[in-house]
TORGU-203852 format. One record per residue (C-alpha): residue number from 1; residue in one letter; x, y, z. Coordinates in Angstrom, 3 decimals, m for minus. Example, Ala and Ser with C-alpha at 12.3 -4.5 7.8 and 13.67 -1.06 7.14 Angstrom:
BEGIN
rec n 1 | res a | x 12.300 | y m4.500 | z 7.800
rec n 2 | res s | x 13.670 | y m1.060 | z 7.140
% end
This chain:
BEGIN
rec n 1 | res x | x 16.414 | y 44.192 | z 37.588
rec n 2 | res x | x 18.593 | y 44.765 | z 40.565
rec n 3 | res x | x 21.608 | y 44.081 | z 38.342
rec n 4 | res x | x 20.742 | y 45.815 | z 35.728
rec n 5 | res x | x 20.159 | y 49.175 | z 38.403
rec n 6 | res x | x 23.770 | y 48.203 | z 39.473
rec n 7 | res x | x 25.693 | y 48.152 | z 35.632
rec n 8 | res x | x 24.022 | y 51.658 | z 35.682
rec n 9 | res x | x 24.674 | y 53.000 | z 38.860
rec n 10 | res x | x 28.342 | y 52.296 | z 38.137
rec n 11 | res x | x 28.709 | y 53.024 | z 34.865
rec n 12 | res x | x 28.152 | y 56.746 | z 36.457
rec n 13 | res x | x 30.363 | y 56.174 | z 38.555
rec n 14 | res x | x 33.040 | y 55.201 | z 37.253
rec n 15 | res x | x 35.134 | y 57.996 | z 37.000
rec n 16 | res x | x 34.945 | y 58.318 | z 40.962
rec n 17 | res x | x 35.687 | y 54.431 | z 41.284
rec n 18 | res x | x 39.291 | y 54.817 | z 39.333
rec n 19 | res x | x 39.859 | y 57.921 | z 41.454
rec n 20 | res x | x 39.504 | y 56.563 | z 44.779
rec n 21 | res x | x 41.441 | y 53.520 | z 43.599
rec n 22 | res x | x 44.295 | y 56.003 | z 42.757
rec n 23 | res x | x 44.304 | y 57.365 | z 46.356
rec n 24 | res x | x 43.104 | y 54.554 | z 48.596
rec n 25 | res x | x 46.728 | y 53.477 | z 50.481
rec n 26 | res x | x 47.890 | y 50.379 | z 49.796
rec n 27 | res x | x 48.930 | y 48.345 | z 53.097
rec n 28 | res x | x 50.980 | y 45.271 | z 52.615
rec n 29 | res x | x 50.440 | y 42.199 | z 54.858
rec n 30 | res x | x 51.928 | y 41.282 | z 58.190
rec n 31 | res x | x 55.509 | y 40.254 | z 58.012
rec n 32 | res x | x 55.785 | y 36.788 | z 60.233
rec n 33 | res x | x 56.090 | y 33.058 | z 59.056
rec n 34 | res x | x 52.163 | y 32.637 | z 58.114
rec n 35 | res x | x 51.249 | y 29.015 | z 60.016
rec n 36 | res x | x 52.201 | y 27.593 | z 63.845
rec n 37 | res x | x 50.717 | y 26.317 | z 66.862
rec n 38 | res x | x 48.110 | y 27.731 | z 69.472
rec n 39 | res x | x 47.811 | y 25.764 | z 72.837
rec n 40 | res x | x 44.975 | y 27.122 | z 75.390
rec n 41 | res x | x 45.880 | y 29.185 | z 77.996
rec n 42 | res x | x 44.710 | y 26.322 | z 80.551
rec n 43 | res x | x 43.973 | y 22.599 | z 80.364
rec n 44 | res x | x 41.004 | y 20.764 | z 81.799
rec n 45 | res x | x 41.065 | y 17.786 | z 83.696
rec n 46 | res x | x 39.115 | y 16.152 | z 81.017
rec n 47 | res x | x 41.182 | y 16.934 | z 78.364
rec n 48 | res x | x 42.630 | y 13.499 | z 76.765
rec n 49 | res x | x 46.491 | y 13.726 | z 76.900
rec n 50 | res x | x 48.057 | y 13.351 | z 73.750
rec n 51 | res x | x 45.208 | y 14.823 | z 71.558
rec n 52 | res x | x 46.417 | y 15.920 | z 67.927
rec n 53 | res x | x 45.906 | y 19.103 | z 67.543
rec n 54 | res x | x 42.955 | y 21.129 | z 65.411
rec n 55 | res x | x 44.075 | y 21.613 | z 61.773
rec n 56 | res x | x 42.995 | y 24.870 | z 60.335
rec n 57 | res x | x 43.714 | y 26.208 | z 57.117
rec n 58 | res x | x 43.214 | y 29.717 | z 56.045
rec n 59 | res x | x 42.746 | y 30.796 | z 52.309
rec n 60 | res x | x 41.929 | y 33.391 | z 50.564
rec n 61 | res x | x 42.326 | y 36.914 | z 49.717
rec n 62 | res x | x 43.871 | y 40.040 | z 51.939
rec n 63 | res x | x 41.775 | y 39.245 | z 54.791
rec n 64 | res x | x 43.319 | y 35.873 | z 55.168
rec n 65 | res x | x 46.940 | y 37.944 | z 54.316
rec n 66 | res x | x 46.125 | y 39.890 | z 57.088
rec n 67 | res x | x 46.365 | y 42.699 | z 55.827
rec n 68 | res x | x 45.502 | y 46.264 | z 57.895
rec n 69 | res x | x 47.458 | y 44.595 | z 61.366
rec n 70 | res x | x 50.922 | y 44.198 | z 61.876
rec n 71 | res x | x 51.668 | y 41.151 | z 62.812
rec n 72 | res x | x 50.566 | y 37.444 | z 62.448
rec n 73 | res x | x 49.099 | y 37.154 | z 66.222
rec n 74 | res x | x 46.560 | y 39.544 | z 64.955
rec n 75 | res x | x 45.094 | y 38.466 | z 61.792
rec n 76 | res x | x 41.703 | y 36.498 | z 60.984
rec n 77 | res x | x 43.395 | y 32.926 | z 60.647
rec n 78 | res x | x 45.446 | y 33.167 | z 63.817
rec n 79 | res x | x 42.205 | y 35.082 | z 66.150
rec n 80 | res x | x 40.168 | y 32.065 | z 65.011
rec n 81 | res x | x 42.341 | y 29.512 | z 66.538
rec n 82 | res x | x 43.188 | y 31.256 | z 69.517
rec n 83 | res x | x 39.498 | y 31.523 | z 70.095
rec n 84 | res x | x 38.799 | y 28.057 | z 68.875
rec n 85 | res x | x 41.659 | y 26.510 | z 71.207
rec n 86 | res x | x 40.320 | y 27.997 | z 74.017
rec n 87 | res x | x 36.101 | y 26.840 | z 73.068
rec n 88 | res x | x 37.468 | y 23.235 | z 72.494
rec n 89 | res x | x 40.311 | y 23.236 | z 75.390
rec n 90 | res x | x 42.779 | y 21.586 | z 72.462
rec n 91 | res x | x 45.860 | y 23.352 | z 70.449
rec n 92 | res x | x 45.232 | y 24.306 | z 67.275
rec n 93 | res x | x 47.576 | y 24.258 | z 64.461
rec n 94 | res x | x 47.199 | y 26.853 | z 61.194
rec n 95 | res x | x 48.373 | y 27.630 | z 58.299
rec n 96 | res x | x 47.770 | y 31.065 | z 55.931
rec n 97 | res x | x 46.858 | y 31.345 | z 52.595
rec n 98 | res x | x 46.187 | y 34.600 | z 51.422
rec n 99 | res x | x 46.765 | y 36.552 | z 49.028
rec n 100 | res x | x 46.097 | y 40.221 | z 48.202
rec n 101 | res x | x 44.053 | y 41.151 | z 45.394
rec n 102 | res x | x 42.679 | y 37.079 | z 44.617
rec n 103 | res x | x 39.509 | y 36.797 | z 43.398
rec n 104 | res x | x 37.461 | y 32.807 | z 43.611
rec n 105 | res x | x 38.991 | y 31.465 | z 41.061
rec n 106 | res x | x 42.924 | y 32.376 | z 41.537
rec n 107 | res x | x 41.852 | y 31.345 | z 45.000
rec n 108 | res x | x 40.750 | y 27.934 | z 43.501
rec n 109 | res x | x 43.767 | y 27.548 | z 41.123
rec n 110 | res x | x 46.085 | y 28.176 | z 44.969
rec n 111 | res x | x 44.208 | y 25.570 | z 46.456
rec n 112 | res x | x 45.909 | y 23.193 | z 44.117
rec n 113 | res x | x 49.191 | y 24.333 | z 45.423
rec n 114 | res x | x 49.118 | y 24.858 | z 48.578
rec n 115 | res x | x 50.333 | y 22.268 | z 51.156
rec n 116 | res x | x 47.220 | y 21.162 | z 52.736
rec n 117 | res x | x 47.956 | y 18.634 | z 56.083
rec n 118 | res x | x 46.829 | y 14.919 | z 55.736
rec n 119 | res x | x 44.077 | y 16.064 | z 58.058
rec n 120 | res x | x 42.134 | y 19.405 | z 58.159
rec n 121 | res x | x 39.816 | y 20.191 | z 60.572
rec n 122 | res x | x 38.146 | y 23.624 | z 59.609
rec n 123 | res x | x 39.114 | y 25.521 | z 56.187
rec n 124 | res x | x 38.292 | y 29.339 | z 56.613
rec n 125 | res x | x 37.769 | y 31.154 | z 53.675
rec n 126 | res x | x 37.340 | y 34.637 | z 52.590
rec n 127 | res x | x 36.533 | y 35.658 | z 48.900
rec n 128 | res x | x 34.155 | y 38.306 | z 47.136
rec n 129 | res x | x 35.830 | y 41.896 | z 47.177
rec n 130 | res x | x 37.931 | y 41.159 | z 44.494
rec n 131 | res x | x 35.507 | y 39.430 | z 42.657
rec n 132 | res x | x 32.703 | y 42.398 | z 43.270
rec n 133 | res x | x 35.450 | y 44.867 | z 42.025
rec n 134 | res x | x 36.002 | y 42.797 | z 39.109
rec n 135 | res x | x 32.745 | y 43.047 | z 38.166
rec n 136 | res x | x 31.934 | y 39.676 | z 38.226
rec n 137 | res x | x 28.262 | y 38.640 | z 37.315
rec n 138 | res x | x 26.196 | y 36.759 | z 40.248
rec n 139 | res x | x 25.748 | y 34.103 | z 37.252
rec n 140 | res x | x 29.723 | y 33.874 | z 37.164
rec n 141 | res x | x 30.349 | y 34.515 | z 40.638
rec n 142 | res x | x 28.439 | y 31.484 | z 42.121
rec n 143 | res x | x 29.373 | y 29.281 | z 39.708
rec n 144 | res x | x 33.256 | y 30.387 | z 40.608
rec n 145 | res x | x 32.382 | y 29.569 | z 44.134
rec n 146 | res x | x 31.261 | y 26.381 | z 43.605
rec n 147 | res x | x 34.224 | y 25.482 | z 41.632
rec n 148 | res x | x 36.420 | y 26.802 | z 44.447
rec n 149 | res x | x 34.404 | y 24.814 | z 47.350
rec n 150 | res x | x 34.455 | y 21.534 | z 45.444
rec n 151 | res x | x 38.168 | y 21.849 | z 45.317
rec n 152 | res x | x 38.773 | y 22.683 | z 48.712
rec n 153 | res x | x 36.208 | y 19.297 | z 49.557
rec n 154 | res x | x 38.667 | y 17.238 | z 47.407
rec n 155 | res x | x 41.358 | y 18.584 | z 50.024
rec n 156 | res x | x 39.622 | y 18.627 | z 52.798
rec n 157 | res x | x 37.003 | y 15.817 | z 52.745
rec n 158 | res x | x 35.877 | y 15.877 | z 56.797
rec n 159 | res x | x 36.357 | y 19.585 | z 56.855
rec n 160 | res x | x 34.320 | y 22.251 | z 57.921
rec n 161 | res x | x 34.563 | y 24.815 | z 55.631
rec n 162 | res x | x 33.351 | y 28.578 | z 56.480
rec n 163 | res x | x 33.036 | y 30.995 | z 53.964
rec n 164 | res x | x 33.181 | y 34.970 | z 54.789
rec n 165 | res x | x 30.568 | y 36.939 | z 53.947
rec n 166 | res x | x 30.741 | y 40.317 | z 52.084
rec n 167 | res x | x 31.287 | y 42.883 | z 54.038
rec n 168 | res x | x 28.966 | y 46.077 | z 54.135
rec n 169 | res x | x 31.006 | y 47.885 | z 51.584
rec n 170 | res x | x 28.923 | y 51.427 | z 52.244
rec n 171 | res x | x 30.580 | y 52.170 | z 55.230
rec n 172 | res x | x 34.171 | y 51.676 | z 54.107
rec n 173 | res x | x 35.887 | y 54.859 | z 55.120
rec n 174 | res x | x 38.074 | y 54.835 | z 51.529
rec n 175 | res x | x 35.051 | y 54.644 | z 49.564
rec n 176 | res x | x 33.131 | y 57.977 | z 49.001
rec n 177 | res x | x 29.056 | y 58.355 | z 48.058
rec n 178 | res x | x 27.625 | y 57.712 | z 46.237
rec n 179 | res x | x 30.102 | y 55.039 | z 45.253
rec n 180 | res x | x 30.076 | y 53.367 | z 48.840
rec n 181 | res x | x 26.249 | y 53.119 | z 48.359
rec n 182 | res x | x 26.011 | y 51.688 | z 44.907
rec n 183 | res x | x 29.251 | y 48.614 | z 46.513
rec n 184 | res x | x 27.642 | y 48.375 | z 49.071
rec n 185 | res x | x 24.174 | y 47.707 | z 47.100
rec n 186 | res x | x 26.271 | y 44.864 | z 44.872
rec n 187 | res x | x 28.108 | y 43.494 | z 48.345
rec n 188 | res x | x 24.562 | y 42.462 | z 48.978
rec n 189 | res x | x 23.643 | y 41.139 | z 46.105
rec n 190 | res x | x 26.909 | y 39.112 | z 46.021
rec n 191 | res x | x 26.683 | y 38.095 | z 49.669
rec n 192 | res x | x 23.011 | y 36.411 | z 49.401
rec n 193 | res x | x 24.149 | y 34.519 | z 46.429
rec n 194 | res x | x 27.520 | y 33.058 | z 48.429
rec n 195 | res x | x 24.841 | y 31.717 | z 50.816
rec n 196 | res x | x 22.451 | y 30.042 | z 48.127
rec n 197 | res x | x 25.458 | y 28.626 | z 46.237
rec n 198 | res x | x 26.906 | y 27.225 | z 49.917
rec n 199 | res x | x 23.805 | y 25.877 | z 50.923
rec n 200 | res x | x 23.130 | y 22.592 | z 49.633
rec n 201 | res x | x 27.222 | y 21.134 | z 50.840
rec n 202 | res x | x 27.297 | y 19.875 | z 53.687
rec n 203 | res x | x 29.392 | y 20.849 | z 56.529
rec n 204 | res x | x 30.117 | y 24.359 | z 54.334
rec n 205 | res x | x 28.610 | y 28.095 | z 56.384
rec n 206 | res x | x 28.905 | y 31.405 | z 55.383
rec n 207 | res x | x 29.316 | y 33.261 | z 58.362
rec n 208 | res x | x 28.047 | y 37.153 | z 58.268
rec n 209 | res x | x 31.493 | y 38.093 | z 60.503
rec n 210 | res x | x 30.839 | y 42.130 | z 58.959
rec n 211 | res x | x 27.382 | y 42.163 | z 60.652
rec n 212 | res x | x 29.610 | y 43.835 | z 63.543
rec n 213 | res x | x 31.570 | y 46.236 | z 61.470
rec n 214 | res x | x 31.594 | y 49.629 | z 62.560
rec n 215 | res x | x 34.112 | y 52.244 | z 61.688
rec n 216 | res x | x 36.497 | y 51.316 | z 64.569
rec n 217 | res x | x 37.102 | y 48.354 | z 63.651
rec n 218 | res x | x 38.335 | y 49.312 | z 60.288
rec n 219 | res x | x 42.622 | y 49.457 | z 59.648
rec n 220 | res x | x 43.864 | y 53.167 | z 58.854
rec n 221 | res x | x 43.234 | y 52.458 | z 54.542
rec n 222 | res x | x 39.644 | y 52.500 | z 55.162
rec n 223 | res x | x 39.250 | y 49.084 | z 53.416
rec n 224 | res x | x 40.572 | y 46.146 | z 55.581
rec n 225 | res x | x 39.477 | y 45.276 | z 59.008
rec n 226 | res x | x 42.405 | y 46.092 | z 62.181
rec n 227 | res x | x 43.231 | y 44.293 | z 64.938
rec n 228 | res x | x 40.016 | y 44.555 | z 66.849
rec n 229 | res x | x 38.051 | y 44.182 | z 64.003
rec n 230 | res x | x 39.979 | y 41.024 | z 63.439
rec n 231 | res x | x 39.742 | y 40.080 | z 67.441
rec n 232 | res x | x 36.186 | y 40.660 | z 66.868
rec n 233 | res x | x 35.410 | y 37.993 | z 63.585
rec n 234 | res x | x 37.625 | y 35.279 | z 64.699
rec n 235 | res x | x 35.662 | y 35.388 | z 68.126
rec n 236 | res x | x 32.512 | y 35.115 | z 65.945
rec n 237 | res x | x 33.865 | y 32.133 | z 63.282
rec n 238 | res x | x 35.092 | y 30.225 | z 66.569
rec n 239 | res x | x 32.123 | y 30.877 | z 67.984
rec n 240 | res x | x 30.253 | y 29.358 | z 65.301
rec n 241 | res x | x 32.273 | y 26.734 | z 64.870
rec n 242 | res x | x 32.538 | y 25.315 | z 68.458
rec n 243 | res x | x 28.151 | y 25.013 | z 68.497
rec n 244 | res x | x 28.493 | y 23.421 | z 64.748
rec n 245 | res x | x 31.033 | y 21.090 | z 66.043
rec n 246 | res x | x 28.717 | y 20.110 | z 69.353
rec n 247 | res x | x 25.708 | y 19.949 | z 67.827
rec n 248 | res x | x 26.767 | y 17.304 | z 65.602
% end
């Protein structure tokens, strides 16, 4: 019923949805060499000398790009292992995958392609938007995920793996009502099915990292987070991922 209300709801709207593509700005990501090395700012007596460093692997779609900051040091990918060098008091190394306008499955095909390190540690990734403007069906959309996080396994076998959640689409600043109601109506629908389709893996969370959003957070196209917002998530993945780590 629920996505039957939504083919509706945006059949109306559609008019409105190709206009505010046409004027919604169109920000390019950071310019900077998209992996490298974060060491913590101070190092603990206990910390063994010698320790490899964290492997971390961003990939995705133009919040792994970074797009809506201006350089590297500010993106998702590169707050997360600042934050996680300092939780675990080791260096973290990263690499960036993103690319704008991927939905799951070009994601998937990338992750074929990419050059993944012999060992990866945590494997952040951040799909949906894309997908949701597609107008993929939660049928197709879960079954595209699941496709995607069995290839990234095969990669990264001892990995964490954090998925994104969908962001709260209906207060995007680019999107006007009642569009920005009726996305942000599907963003649910699209987010509770990424968390039943991750559930049953182990060592795979979705992470809610929007449940924070709030327009100041948001870059200047109204659509992609800026550098606080970004601060702001990769304190929250880190976060997560330093009690997932010690619990275990």
């Amino acid at each position: 019923m629920q996505g039957l209300l939504f083919w509706a709801a945006f059949a109306f709207l559609l008019p409105q949805a190709l206009w505010t593509r046409r004027v919604t700005p169109r920000f390019r990501a950071p310019i900077g060499e998209a992996r490298g090395l974060v060491e913590p700012n101070f190092l603990s007596h206990s910390f063994p000398p010698g320790k490899a460093p964290l492997e971390l692997v961003g990939l995705g779609d133009s919040i792994i790009a970074g797009v809506g900051v201006n350089v590297m040091s500010e993106t998702l990918t590169v707050q997360t292992a600042t934050n996680l060098a300092q939780h675990l008091n080791q260096a973290v190394r990263w690499r960036a995958y993103g690319k704008i306008g991927a939905n799951a499955r070009q994601i998937e095909a990338r992750a074929h392609q990419i050059d993944w390190p012999e060992t990866v540690d945590v494997v952040l990734v951040s799909t949906g938007v894309n997908d949701l403007l597609g107008l993929v069906t939660v049928k197709a959309w879960q079954q595209h995920l699941v496709e995607l996080l069995e290839t990234v396994r095969a990669k990264a076998p001892n990995a964490w793996i954090v998925f994104c959640g969908l962001p709260p689409m209906q207060i995007f600043p680019a999107l006007p009502w009642p569009l920005s109601q009726v996305l942000g109506f599907r963003a649910r629908q699209l987010d509770r099915a990424l968390v039943q389709a991750t559930a049953p893996f182990d060592r795979v969370v979705s992470i809610k990292i929007y449940d924070q959003v709030s327009r100041d957070l948001m870059a200047g196209d109204g659509f992609h987070p800026g550098p606080k917002g970004y601060r702001i998530f990769g304190s929250m993945v880190a976060d997560l991922l330093s009690l997932k780590r010690h619990s275990n």
